[in-house]
C-alpha positions in Angstrom: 78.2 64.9 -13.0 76.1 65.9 -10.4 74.6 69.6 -11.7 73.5 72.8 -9.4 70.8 74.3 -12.1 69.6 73.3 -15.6 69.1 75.6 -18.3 67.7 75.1 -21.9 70.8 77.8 -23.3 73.9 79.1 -21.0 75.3 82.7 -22.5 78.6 83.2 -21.6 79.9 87.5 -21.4 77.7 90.0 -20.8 79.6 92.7 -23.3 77.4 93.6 -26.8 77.0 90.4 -28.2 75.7 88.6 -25.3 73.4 91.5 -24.2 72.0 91.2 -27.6 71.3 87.8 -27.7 70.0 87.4 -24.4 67.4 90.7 -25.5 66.2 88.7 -28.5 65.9 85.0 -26.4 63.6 87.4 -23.9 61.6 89.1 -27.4 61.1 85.3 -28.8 59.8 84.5 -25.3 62.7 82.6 -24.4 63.2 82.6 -20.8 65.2 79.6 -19.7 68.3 81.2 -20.2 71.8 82.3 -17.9 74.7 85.3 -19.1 77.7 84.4 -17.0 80.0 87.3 -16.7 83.2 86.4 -15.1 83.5 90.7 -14.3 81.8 92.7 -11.6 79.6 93.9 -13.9 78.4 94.4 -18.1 79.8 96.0 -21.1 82.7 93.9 -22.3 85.2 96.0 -23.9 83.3 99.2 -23.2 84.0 98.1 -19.6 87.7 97.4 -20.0 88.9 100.0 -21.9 88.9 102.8 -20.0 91.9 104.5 -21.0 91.7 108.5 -22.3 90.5 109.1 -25.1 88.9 105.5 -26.0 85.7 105.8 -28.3 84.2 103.9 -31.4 85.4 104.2 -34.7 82.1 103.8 -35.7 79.6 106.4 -36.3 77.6 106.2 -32.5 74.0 105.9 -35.0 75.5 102.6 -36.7 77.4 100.9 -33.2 73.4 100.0 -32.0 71.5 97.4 -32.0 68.5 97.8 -34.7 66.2 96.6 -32.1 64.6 98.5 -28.8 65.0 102.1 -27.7 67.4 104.2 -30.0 69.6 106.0 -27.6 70.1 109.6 -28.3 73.9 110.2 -29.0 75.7 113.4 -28.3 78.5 113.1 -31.0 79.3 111.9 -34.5 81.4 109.2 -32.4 80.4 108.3 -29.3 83.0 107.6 -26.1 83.3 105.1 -24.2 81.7 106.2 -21.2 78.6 107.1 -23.3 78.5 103.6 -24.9 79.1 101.8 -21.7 75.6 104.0 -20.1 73.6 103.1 -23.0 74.4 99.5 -22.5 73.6 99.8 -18.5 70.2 101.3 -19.5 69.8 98.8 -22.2 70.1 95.7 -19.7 67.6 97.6 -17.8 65.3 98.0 -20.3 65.1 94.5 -21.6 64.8 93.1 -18.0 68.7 91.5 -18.3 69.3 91.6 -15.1 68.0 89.3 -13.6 69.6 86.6 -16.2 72.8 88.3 -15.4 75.7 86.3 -12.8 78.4 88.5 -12.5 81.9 87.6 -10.6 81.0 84.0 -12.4 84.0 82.9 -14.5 83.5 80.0 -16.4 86.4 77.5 -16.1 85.0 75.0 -18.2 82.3 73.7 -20.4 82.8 70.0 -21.5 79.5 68.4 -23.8 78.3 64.7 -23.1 76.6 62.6 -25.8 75.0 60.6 -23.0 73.0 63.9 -21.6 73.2 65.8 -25.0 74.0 68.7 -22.6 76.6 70.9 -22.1 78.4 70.5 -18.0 79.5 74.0 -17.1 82.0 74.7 -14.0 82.4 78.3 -12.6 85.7 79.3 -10.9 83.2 79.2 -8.1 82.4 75.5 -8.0 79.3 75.9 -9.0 78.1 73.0 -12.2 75.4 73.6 -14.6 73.8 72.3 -17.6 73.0 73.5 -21.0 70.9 72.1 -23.8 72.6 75.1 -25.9 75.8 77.1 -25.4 76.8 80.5 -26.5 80.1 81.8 -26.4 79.8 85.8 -26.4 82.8 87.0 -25.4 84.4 88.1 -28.8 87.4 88.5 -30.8 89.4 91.1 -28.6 88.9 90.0 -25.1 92.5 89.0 -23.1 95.5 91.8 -23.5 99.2 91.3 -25.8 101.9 92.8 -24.2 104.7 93.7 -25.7 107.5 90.8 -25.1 110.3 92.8 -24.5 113.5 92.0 -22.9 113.8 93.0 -19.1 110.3 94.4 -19.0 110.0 93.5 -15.6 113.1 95.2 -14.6 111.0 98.7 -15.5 111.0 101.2 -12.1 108.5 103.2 -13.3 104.7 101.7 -13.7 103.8 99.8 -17.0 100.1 99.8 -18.0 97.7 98.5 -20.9 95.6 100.2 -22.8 92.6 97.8 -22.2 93.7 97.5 -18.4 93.8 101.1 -17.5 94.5 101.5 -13.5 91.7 104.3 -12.0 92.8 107.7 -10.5 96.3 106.9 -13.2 97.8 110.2 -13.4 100.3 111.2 -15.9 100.8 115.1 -15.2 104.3 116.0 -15.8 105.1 112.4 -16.1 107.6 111.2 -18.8 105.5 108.6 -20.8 106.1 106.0 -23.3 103.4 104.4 -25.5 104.4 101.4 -27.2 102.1 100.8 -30.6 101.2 103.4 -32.7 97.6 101.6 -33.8 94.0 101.6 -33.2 94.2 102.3 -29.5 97.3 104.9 -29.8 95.6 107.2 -32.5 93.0 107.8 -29.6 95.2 107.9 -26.5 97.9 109.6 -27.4 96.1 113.1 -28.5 94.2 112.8 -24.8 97.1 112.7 -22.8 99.6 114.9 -25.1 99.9 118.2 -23.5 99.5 116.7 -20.0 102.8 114.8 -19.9 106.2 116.0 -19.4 107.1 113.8 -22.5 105.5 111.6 -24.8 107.6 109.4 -27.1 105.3 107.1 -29.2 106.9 104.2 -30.0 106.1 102.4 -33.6 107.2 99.6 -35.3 105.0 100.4 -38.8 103.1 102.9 -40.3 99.2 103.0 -40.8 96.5 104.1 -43.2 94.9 107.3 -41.5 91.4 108.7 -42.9 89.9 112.1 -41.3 87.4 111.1 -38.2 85.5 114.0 -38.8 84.1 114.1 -35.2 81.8 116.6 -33.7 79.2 117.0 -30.7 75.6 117.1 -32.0 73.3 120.1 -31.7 70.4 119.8 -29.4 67.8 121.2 -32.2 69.3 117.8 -34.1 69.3 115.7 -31.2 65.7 116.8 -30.8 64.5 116.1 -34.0 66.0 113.0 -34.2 64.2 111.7 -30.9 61.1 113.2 -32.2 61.0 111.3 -35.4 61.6 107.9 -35.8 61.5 107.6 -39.5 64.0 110.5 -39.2 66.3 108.4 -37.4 65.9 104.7 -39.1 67.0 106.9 -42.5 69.8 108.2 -41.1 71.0 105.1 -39.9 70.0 103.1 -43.4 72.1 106.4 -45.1 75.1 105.3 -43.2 74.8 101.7 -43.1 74.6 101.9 -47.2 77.8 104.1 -47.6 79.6 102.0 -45.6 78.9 98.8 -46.6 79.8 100.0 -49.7 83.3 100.8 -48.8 83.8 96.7 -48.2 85.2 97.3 -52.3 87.7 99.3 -50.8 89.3 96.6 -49.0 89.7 94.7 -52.7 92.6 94.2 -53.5 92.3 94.7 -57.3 92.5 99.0 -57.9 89.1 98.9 -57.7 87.9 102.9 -57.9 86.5 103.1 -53.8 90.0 101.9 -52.7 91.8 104.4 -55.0 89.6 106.8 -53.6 90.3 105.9 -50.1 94.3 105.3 -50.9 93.8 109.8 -51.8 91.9 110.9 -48.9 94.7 109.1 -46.4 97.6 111.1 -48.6 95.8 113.9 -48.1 95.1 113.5 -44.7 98.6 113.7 -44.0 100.0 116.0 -46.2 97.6 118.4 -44.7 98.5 117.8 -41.0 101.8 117.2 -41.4 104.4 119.4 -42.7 107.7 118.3 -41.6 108.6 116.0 -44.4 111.0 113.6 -42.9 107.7 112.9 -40.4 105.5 112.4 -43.2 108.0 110.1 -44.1 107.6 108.0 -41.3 104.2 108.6 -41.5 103.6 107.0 -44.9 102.7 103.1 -44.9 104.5 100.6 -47.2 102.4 98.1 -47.7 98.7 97.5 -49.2 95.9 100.0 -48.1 93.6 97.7 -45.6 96.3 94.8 -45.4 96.5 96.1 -41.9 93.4 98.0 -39.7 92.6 101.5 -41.4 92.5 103.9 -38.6 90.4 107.1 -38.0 91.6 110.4 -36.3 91.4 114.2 -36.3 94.2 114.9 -33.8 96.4 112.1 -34.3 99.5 113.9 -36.8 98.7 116.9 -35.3 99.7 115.3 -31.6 102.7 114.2 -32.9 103.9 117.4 -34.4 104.0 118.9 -30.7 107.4 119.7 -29.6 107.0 117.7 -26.7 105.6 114.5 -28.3 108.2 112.6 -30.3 107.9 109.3 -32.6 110.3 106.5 -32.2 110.6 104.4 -35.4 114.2 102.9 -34.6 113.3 99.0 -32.9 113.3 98.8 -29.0 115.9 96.6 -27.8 115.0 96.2 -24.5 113.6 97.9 -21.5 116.0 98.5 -18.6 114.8 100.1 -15.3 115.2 103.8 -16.5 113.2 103.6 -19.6 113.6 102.1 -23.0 116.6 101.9 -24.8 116.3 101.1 -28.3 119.0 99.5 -31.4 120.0 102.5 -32.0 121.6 102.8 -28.2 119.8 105.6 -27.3 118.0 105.4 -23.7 114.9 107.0 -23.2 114.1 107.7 -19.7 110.9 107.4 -18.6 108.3 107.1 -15.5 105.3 105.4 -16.9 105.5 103.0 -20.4 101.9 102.4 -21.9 101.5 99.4 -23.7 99.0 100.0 -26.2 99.3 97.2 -28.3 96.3 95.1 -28.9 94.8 91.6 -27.6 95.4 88.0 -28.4 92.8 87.4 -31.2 94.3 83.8 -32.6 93.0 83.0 -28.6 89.2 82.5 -29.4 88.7 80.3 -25.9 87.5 83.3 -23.5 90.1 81.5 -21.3 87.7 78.3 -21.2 88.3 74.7 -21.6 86.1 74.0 -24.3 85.8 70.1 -24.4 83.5 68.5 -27.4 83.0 65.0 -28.9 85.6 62.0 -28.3 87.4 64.8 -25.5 88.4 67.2 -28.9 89.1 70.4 -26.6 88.6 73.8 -28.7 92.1 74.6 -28.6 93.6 71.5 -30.1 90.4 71.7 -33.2 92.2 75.2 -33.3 95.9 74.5 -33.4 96.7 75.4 -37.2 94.3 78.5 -36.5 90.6 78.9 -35.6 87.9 78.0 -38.1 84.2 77.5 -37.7 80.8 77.1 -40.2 80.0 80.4 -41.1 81.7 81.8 -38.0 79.7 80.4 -35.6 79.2 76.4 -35.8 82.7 73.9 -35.2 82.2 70.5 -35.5 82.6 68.5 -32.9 81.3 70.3 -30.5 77.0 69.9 -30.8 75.0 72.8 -29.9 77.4 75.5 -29.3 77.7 78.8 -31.4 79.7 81.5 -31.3 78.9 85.5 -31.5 81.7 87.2 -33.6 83.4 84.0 -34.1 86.3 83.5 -36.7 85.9 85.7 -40.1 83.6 87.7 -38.8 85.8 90.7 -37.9 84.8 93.3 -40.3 87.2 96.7 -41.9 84.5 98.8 -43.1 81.4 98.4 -40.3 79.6 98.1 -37.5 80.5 94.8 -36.0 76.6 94.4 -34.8 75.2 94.4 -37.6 77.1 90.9 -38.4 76.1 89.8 -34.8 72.9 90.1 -34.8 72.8 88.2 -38.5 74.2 85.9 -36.1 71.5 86.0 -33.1 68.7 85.4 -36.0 70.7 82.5 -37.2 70.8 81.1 -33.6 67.6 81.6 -32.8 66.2 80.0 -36.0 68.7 76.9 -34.7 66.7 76.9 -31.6 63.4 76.4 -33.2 64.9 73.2 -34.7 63.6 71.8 -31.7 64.0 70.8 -28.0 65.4 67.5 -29.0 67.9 68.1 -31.7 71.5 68.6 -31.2 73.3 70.2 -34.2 76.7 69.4 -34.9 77.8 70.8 -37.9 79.2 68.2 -40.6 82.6 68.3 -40.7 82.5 68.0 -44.8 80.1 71.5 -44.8 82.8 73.2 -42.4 85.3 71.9 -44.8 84.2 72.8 -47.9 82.6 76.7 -46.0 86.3 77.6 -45.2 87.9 76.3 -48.3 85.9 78.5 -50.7 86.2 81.5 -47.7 90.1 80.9 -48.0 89.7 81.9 -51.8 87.5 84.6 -51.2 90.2 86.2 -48.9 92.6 86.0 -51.2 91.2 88.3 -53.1 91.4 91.1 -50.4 93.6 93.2 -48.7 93.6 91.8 -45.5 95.6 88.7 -47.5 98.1 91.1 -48.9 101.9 90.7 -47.6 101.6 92.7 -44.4 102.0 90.6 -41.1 98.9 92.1 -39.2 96.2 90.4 -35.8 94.1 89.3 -38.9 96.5 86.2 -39.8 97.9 83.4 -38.4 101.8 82.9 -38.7 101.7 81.3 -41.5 99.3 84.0 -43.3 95.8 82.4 -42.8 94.1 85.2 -42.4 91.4 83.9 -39.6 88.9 86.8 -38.0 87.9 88.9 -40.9 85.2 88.4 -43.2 85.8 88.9 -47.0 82.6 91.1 -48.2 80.0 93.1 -47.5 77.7 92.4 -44.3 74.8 92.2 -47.0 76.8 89.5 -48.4 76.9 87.6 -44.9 73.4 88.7 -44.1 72.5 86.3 -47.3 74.5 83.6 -46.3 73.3 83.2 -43.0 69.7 84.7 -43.8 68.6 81.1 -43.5 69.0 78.1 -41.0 69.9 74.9 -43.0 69.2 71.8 -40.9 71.0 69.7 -43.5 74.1 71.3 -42.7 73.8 69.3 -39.5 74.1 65.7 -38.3 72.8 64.7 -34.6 
């Protein structure tokens, strides 16, 4: 194929992970590099989710990269818009953009033995050519709506959390939000009180700890900025405590889980009173079997008279609102569907084609799998940034990313010449012994949760500590890889 441009490595999304690695190529004097970013412009999912309320669930001092200028957080937990400007002043800083094509969409990226390159085509037309491909674009990239019956019969407007339309106003409106997880916790305290009605609709329970949020003080703010060492020790304080909460996700009564399994009781005992509620409230299955959630305003949202939770099944949606088993319609104007991506979908939407025409999806039909969540065999000089069982239920995702960018870049210095195709038997023999180390946790427990395939396999989360996958990955082993 006839190729437009060359480059030694082609990064494809421009959201934390692929900033980050691009940052380090630039810092190892690395310049013969491309990000395609099929958006307008950066930040990934701190770009697309724009919806009230959305903010880490990570303390803002730990979701950073431990490289370049620290920024200078104004709360415990920073927002999303905050987030999204320190990423735009990060790209600026490391000199990103001019690496960065946005509005390019990769369509497809297909590997030839005879060129030991990778031939990239954008939605544009445009063809390229990689010695090295990257795949950035992460776990939770493309949307899940809920498949319900006659959803497009609705009269009013349906939305997604991670699509949120701009200028959406829902003043006096009578909304619905359908899912009662991660994105819920935070969106439904926003827009509670502004509504008409709110009815939260939720098909199970979840684990709630207190967020303990709060703006910081400009004398603290100050001192922090003044003093690095200040800084790094508050962020190695952190990093510490939680890494050593990965016991808690054990599943074995270990003491950190009990204590964890207390503080959630608590938690709601002490926000919610009405007992039948609490009820509802209270999850029946193992603690971190599904994602642990933070809030502060959560329960207390829902006890407001004019927010009500649903727990009887939705039947189907018919053009006045919901009407669930029960027969009971509930009229409505705007249905929210806050209910997560597709994370068994690990292509970015690309055609990944390897050796002997394997495409990514078909390696990937009983469930995704790679070498230490980056490398698949089959498929020579590609890696993947927060790749399968990587996902993490006690951290910062970054820090196991940029274990990942070291790794990548040590895989570089194997040489211009080298392709690395992991051996199938190391891949093999990697997730086997993985497979018993997750059985062993929570996230393997009975609970059907986005961690598992269908049949249980539990497929993005890693079992331990990052310090555990910071050793593993620590060093580049070039026997782990044929040509």
């Amino acid at each position: 194929m006839t190729v437009d441009e060359d480059f030694e490595i082609v990064i494809i999304g421009a959201g934390m992970s692929g900033l980050g690695m691009a940052a380090r190529l630039k810092e190892a004097g690395r310049h013969d590099f491309t990000v395609l970013e099929k958006a307008a412009s950066l930040g990934g999912t701190w770009r697309d989710n724009t919806y009230p309320g959305a903010a880490c669930d990570v303390q803002s001092h730990l979701y950073w990269y431990s490289f370049g200028e620290q920024p200078d957080w104004s709360r415990t937990y920073a927002g999303q818009p905050e987030i999204l400007r320190n990423l735009e002043r990060f790209a600026t800083s490391q000199g990103l953009a001019e690496h960065i094509r946005f509005g390019t969409e990769v369509t497809q990226a297909a590997w030839s033995d005879e060129d030991g390159r990778w031939l990239l085509r954008t939605s544009r037309g445009a063809r390229l050519r990689a010695r090295v491909l990257v795949t950035a674009w992460g776990q939770l990239d493309r949307p899940a709506w809920a498949r319900i019956e006659g959803a497009d019969d609705f009269a009013g407007t349906q939305v997604h959390t991670a699509r949120w339309p701009e200028g959406l106003d829902l003043t006096g409106k009578r909304v619905a939000c359908i899912g009662s997880a991660a994105s819920a916790v935070q969106l439904v305290p926003a827009i509670a009180g502004t509504t008409e009605r709110l009815t939260v609709f939720q098909r199970s329970a979840n684990y709630l700890l207190p967020r303990q949020d709060q703006a910081l003080g400009d004398d603290e703010r100050a001192a922090l900025r003044a003093d690095p060492r200040r800084y790094a020790a508050l962020r190695e304080g952190l990093y510490r405590e939680r890494d050593g909460w990965a016991a808690g996700l054990r599943d074995d009564g270990n003491p950190v889980r009990e204590q964890f399994l207390g503080v959630a009781a608590e938690h709601l005992a002490a926000q919610v009173a009405d007992g039948g509620l609490r009820e509802r409230l209270t999850p029946d299955y193992a603690f971190g079997c599904k994602r642990v959630l933070i809030s502060d305003d959560y329960y207390p949202a829902l006890c407001r008279d004019d927010v009500e939770l649903v727990t009887e099944p939705i039947a189907r949606i018919e053009p006045e609102g919901i009407r669930t088993t029960d027969g009971r319609l509930h009229g409505l104007d705007v249905i929210v569907h806050a209910t997560g991506f597709q994370p068994l979908d690990r292509t970015g939407g690309v055609e990944i084609v390897g050796r002997n025409l394997l495409t990514l999806r078909d390696a990937w039909k009983e469930g995704p799998e790679a070498y230490l969540g980056m490398a698949v065999s089959g498929f020579p000089n590609m890696f993947m940034l927060y790749g399968p069982n990587t996902n993490l239920g006690h951290h910062s995702i970054l820090f196991m990313v940029e274990c990942q960018i070291a790794y990548v870049l040590q895989a570089l210095d194997a040489g211009p010449d080298r392709v690395l195709d992991v051996d199938a038997e190391v891949q093999r023999r990697y997730n086997e012994r993985l497979r018993q180390d997750l059985a062993g946790t929570a996230f393997a427990a009975g609970c059907g949760s986005w961690y598992k395939t269908s049949d249980g396999r539990v497929v993005n989360n890693w079992p331990g500590s990052i310090e555990d996958y910071r050793e593993r990955t620590a060093r580049f082993a070039p026997q782990d890889y044929t040509g």
